[in-house]
C-alpha positions as CSV (number, residue, x, y, z in Angstrom):
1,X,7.4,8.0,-34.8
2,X,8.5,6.8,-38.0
3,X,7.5,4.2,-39.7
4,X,9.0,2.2,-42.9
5,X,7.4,0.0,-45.6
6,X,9.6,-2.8,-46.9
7,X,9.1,-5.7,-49.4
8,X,11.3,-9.2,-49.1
9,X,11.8,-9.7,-52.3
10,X,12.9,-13.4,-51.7
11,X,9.0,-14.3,-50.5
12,X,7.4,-12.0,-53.5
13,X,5.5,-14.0,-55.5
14,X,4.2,-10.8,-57.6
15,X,0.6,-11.0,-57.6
16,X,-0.2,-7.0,-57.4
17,X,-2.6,-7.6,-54.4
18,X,-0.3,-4.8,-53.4
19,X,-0.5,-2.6,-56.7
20,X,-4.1,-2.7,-56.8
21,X,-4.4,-2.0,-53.2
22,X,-2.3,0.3,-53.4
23,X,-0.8,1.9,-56.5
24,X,0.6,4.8,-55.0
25,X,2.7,3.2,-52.8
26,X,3.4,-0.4,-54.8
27,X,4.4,-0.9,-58.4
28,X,5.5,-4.7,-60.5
29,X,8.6,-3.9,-61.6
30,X,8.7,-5.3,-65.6
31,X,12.0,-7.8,-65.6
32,X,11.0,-9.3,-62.3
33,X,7.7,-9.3,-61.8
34,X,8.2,-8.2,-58.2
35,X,6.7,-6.0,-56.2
36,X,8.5,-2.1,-56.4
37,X,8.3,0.5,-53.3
38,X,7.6,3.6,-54.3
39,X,7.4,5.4,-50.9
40,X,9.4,3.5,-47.9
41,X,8.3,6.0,-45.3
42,X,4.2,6.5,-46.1
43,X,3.2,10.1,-44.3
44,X,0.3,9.9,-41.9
45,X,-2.3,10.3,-44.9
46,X,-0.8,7.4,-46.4
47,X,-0.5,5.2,-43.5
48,X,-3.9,3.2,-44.0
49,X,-3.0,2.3,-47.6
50,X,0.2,1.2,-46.1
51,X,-2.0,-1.2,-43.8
52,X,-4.0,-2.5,-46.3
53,X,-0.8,-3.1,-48.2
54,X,0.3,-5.4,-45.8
55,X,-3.0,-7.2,-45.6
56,X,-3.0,-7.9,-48.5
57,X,0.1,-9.5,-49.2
58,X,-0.9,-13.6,-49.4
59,X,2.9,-14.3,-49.0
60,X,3.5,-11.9,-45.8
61,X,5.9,-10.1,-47.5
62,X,5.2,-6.6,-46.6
63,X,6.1,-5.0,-43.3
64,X,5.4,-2.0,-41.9
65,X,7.8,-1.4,-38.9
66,X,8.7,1.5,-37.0
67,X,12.1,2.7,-37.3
């Protein structure tokens, strides 16, 4: 099972929750102020950051979905 990480850029408001939750997976891009996806497909060790991520997203703008 696969499973991806994706951010809808339309509902990112760029508050980091996701960076600071996360900074190995999240980034704020500079020109935007968006959120940035470093790793799409998190590996097992990385799957409960990628939860948290998606917690703590205010706007719901982070899924993670199998694929």
């Amino acid at each position: 099972m696969a499973l991806n990480l994706t951010v809808d850029l339309a509902r990112c408001t760029g508050c980091a929750c996701c960076m600071m939750e996360c900074p190995d997976l999240f980034d704020i891009d500079n020109d935007s102020g968006k959120a940035v996806l470093l790793e799409p497909r998190p590996t097992a060790e990385r799957l409960d950051e990628a939860v948290r991520a998606v917690r703590s997203c205010p706007e719901g703008a982070i899924r993670l979905e199998e694929k």
